[in-house]
C-alpha positions as CSV (number, residue, x, y, z in Angstrom):
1,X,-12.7,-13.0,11.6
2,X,-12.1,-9.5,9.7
3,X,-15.3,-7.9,8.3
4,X,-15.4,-9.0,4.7
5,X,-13.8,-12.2,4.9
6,X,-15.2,-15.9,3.6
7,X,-16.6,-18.1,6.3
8,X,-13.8,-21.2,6.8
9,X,-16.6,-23.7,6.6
10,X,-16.5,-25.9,3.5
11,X,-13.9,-28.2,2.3
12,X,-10.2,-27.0,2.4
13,X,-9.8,-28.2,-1.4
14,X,-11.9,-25.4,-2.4
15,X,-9.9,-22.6,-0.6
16,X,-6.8,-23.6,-1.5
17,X,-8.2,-23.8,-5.3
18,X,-9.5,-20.4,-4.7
19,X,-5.8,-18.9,-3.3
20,X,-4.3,-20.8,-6.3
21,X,-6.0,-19.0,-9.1
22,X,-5.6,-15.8,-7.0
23,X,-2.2,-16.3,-6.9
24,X,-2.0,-16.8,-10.9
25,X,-3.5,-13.3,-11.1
26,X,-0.7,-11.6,-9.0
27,X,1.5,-12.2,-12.2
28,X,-0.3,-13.6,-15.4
29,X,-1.0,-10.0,-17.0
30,X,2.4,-8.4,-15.6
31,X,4.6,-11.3,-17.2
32,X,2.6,-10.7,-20.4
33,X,4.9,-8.3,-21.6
34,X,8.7,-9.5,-21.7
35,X,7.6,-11.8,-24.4
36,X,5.7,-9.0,-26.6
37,X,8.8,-6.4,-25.5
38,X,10.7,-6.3,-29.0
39,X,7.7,-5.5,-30.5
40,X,6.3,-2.5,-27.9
41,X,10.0,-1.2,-28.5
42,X,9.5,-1.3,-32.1
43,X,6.3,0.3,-32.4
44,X,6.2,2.9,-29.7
45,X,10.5,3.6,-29.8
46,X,10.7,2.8,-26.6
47,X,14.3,3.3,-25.3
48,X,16.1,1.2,-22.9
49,X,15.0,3.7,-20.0
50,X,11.4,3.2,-20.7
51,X,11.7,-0.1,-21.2
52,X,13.1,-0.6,-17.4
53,X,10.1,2.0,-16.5
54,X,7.3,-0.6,-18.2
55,X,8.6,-3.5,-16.8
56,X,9.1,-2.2,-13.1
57,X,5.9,0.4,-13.2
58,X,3.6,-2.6,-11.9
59,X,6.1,-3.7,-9.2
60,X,6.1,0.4,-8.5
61,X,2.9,0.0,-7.7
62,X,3.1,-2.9,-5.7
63,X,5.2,-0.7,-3.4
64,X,3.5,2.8,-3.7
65,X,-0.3,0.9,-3.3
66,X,0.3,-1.7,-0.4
67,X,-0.3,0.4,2.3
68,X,-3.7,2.1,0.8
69,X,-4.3,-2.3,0.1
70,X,-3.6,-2.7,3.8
71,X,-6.3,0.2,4.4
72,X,-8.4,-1.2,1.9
73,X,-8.4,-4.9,3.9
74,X,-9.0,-2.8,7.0
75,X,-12.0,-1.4,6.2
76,X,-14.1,-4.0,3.3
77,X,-12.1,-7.3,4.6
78,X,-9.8,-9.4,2.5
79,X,-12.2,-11.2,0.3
80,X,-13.7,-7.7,-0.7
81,X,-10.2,-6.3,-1.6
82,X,-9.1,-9.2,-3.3
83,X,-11.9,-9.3,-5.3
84,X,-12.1,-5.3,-6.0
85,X,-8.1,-6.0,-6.8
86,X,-8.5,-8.7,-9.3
87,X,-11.3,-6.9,-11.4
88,X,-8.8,-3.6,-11.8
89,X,-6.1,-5.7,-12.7
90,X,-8.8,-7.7,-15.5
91,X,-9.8,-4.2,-16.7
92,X,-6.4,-2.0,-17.0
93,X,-4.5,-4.9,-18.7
94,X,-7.1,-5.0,-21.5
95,X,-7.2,-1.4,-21.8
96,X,-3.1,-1.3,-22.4
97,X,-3.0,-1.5,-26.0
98,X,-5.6,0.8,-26.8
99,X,-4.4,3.2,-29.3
100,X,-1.7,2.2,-29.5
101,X,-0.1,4.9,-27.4
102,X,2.3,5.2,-24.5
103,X,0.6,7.7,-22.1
104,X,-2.2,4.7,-22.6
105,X,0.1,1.9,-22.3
106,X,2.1,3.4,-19.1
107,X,-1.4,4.6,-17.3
108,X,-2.8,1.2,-17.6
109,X,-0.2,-0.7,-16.5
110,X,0.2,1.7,-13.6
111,X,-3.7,1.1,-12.9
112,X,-2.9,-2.7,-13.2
113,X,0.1,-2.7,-10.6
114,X,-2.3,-1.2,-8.1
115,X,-4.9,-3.6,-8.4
116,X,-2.2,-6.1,-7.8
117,X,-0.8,-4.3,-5.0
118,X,-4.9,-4.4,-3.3
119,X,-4.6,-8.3,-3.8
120,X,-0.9,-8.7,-2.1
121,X,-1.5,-8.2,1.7
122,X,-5.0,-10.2,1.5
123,X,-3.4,-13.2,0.3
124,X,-1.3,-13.8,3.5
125,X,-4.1,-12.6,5.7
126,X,-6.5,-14.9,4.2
127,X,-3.9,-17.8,4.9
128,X,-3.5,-16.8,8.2
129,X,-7.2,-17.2,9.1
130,X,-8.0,-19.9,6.6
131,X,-4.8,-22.5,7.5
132,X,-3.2,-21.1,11.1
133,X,-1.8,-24.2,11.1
134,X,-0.3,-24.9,7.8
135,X,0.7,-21.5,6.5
136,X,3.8,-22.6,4.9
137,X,2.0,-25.4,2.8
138,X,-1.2,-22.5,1.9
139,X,1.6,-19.8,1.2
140,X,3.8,-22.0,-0.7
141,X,0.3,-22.9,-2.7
142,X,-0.9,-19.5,-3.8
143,X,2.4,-19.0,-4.5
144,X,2.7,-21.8,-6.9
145,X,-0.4,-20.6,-8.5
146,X,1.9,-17.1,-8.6
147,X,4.9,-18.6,-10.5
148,X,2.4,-20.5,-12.7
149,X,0.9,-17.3,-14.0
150,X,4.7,-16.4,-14.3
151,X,5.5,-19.5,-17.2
152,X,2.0,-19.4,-18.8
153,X,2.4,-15.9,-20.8
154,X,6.3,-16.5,-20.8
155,X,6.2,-19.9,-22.4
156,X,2.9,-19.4,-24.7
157,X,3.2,-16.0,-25.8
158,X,5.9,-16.5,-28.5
159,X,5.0,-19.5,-30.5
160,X,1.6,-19.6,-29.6
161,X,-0.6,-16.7,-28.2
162,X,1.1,-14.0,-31.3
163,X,0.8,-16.6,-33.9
164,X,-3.2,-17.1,-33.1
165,X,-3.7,-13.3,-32.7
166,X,-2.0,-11.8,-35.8
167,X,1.2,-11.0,-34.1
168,X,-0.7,-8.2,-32.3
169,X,0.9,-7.3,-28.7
170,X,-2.3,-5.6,-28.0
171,X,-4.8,-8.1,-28.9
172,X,-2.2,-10.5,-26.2
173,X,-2.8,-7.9,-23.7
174,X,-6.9,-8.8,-23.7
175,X,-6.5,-12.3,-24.0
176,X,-4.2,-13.0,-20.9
177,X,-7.0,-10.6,-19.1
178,X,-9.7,-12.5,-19.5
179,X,-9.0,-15.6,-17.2
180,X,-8.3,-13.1,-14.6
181,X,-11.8,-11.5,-15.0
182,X,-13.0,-15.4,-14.4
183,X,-11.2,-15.7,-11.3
184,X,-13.2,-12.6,-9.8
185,X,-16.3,-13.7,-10.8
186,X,-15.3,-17.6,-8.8
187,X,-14.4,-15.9,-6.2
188,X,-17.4,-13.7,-5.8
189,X,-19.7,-16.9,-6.4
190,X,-18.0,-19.6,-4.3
191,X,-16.9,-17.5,-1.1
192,X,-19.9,-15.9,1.3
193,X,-19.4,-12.7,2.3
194,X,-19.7,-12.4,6.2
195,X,-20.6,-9.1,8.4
196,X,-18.4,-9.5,11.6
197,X,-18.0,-5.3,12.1
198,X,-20.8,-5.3,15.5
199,X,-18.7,-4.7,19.0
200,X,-15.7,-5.1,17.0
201,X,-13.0,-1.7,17.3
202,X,-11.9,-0.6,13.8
203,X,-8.9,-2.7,12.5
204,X,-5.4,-0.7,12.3
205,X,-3.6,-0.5,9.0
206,X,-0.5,1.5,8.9
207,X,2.6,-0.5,9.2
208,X,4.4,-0.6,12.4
209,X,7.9,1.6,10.7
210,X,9.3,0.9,14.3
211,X,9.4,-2.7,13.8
212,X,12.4,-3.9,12.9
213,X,11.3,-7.0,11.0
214,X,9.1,-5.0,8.9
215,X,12.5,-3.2,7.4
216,X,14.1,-6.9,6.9
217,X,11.4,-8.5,5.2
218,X,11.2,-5.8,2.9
219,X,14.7,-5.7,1.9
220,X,14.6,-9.4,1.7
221,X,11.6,-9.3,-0.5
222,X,13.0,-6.3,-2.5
223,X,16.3,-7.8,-3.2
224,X,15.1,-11.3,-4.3
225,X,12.4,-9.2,-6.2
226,X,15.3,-7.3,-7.9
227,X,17.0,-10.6,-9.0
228,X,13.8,-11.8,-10.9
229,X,12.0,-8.9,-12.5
230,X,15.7,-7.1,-13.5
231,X,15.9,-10.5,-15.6
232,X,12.7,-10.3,-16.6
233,X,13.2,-7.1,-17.7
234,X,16.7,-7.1,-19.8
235,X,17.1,-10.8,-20.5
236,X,15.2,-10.3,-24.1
237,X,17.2,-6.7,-24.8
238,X,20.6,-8.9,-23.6
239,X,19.8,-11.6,-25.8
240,X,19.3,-9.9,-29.1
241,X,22.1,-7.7,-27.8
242,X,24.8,-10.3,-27.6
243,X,23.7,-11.5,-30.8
244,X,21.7,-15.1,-29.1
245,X,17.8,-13.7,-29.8
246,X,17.0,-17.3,-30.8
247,X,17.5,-17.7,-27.1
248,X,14.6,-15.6,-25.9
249,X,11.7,-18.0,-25.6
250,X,13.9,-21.0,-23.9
251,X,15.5,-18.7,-21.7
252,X,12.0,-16.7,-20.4
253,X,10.8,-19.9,-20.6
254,X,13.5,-21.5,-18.2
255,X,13.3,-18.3,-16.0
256,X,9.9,-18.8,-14.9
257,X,9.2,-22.4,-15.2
258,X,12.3,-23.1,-13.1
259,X,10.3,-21.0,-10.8
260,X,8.1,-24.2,-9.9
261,X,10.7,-26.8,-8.1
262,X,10.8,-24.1,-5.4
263,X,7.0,-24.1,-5.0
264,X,6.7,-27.9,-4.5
265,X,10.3,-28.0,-2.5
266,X,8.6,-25.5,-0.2
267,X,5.0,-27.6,0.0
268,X,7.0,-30.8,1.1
269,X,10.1,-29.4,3.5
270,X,8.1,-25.8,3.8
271,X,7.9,-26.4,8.0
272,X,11.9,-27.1,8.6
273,X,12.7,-23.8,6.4
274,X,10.4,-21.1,7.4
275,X,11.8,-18.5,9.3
276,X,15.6,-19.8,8.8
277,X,18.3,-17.1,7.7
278,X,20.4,-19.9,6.3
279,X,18.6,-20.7,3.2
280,X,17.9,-17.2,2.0
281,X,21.7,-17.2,2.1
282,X,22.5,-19.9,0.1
283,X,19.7,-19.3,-2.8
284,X,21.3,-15.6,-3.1
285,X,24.7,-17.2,-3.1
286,X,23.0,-19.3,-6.1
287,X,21.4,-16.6,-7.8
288,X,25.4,-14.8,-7.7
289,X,26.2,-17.9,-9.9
290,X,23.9,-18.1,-12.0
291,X,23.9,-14.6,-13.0
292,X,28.0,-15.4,-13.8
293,X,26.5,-18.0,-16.6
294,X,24.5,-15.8,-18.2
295,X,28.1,-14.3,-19.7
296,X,29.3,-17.9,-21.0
297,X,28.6,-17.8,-24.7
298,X,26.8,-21.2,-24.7
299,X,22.9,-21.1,-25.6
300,X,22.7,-24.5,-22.9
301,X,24.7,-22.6,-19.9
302,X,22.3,-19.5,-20.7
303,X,18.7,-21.3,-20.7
304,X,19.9,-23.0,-17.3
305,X,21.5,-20.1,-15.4
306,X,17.9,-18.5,-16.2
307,X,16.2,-21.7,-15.1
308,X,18.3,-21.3,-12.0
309,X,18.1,-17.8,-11.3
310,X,14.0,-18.2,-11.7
311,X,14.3,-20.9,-8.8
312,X,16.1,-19.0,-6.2
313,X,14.2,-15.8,-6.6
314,X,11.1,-18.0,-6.1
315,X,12.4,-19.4,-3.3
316,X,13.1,-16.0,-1.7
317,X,9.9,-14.9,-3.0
318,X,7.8,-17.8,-0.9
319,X,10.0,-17.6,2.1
320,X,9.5,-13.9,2.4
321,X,5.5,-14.0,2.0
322,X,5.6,-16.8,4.7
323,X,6.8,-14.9,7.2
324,X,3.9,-12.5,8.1
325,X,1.2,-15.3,8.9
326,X,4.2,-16.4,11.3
327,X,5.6,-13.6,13.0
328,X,2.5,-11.1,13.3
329,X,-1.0,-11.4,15.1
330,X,-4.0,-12.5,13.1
331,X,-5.4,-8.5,13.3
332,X,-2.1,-7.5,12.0
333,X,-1.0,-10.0,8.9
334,X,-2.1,-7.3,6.3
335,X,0.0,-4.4,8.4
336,X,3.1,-6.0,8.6
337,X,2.7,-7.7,4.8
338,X,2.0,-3.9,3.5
339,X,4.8,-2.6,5.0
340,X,7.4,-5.3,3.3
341,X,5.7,-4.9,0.1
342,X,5.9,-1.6,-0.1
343,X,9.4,-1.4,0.8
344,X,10.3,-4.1,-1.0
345,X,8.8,-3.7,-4.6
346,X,10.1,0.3,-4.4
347,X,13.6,-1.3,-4.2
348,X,12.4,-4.3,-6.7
349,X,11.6,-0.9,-9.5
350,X,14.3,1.6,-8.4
351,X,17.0,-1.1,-9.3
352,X,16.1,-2.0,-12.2
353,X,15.5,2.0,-13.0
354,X,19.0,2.5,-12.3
355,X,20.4,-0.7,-14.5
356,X,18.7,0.5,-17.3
357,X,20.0,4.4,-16.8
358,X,23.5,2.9,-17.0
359,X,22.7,0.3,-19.7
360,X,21.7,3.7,-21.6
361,X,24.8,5.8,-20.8
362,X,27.6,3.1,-21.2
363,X,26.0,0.5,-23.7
364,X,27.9,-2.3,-21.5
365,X,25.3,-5.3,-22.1
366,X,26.8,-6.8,-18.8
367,X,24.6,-3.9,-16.8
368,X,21.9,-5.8,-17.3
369,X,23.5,-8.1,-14.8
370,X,22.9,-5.3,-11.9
371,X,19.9,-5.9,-10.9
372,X,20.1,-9.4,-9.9
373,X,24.0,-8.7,-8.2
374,X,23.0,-5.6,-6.1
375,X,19.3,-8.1,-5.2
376,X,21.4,-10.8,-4.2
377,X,24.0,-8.9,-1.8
378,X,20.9,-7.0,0.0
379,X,19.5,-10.3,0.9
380,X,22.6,-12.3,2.0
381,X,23.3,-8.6,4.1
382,X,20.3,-8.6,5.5
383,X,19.0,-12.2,5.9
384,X,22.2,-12.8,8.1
385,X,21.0,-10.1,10.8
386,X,17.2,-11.7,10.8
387,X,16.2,-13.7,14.0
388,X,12.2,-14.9,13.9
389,X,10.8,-14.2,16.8
């Protein structure tokens, strides 16, 4: 076992709890702010530029910060970074709104994104070591604890959260930072930290650029990435743009909550799909659909495409962080998970970027359809040239 890491003594149930709430922190302050985005763009005159730039920035970071993560892991052990992850991410998402200013607002969420990008490639490595045997079921777990801090500000923040909180974005900020300041202090109470460094050689932690499958789980990542946070991103500007802004909460709220029948499919059939082209395939070919029904001017057609475009990207997203546990040594999980995280969440913002560049110079509300399109073809592209091995 890695220096830093929990002992695996003690009952499973409380590991798994523990990778479920860590999960919820990946996404619970990040997905804070599509729901508060008409008001930031009101108040700070954001344009549609800056807009993509705050809702990618995090998912920037992911990429940018994965490989200092997977240095990070190296050197304090996964429980360590983890912890040291979730307490930046507490911090910097309280500290957004303070001002209100944007050099505040864009430096904090930056700060935020790479505290997220320290937890990323320790969750797989602690489901390698933790359950060898069940990865998909541990993966597909934390994950579900991912998509649930996905529908929690997305589904509360609008007729609830604003409403208790005097309509202040800012004050929404603190409050969806708060549990995730909890979670740090579980974790640092109910998981031991254990010395394992004596007559051990240093552990490596620059991705293996060579390897093949670290380019294709990237891309796959990246490009089911795109599908989601593009959504994320321009489904509230698209809404009130096509004149359907009544739409906003039930469609963020189908986006992410439809995010959660891929979780549980994954816990129950997770073994006979792990590692499989085909079904990264057919959930793009979905997602390509889906995106199609977001132009059918019908509120019901719009609230499901979203509901179905939030369960194939969540399928893509668990698949993808499955794979590392499976195809690397134990020693070299947080390697091979940096290196598809950071290629995959720079392609995951740069999309995005680019959508909103064009949304600026040609008004055409359908660009906020690009994202998702050019996400969808990179994963059918590459997904049909990946063999596990």
């Amino acid at each position: 076992m890695d220096q830093g890491e929990p002992s695996k003594r003690g009952p499973a149930w409380s590991r798994l709890s523990l990778l479920w709430l860590l999960g919820i922190d990946l996404r619970l302050t990040i997905l804070a702010v599509p729901p508060v985005l008409p008001l930031i763009h009101h108040d700070l005159h954001l344009d549609e530029k800056l807009v993509a730039a705050l809702t990618g920035l995090p998912v920037l970071l992911f990429g940018l910060a994965a490989i200092p993560g997977s240095l990070l892991i190296a050197r304090i052990g996964a429980r360590r970074a983890a912890v040291a992850g979730v307490l930046i991410v507490a911090i910097a998402s309280a500290l957004r709104g303070v001002g209100p200013s944007v050099p505040m607002l864009f430096g904090m969420t930056a700060l935020m994104g790479a505290g997220v990008a320290i937890m990323q490639p320790a969750l797989p490595t602690l489901v390698g070591r933790w359950f060898p045997e069940r990865v998909s079921l541990a993966t597909a777990l934390y994950a579900n604890g991912l998509l649930v801090g996905e529908m929690l500000p997305a589904s509360l923040t609008i007729p609830l959260i604003l409403p208790m909180l005097g309509g202040s974005w800012r004050a929404s900020f603190v409050f969806w930072a708060a549990p995730v300041l909890v979670t740090a202090f579980l974790v640092l109470f109910f998981t031991p930290h254990t010395d394992h460094r004596h007559g051990r050689a240093p552990a490596r932690w620059w991705p293996n650029w060579r390897d093949i499958r670290t380019w294709q789980l990237g891309f796959m990542l990246g490009g089911g990435s795109a599908l989601y946070f593009g959504c994320n991103a321009f489904l509230p500007d698209y809404l009130h743009a096509i004149g359907r802004p009544g739409l906003l909460n039930a469609a963020l709220t189908a986006l992410n909550s439809g995010q959660i029948p891929a979780s549980l499919l994954i816990m129950a059939i997770g073994r006979r799909l792990v590692g499989r082209k085909e079904p990264f395939i057919v959930m793009s070919m979905i997602g390509l659909l889906s995106l199609a029904g977001l132009l059918v001017p019908s509120g019901p057609v719009i609230v499901a495409a979203a509901g179905l475009i939030g369960f194939a990207a969540a399928f893509t997203l668990i698949l993808s962080l499955a794979l590392p546990p499976l195809l690397a040594e134990p020693s070299d999980v947080h390697r091979l998970a940096a290196g598809m995280l950071a290629l995959g969440y720079t392609i995951t913002f740069i999309v995005p970027y680019v959508a909103g560049a064009v949304w600026d110079a040609t008004h055409l509300t359908a660009s906020a359809l690009i994202p998702g399109v050019a996400g969808d073809l990179l994963v059918i592209a590459v997904a049909a040239t990946f063999r596990r091995t």
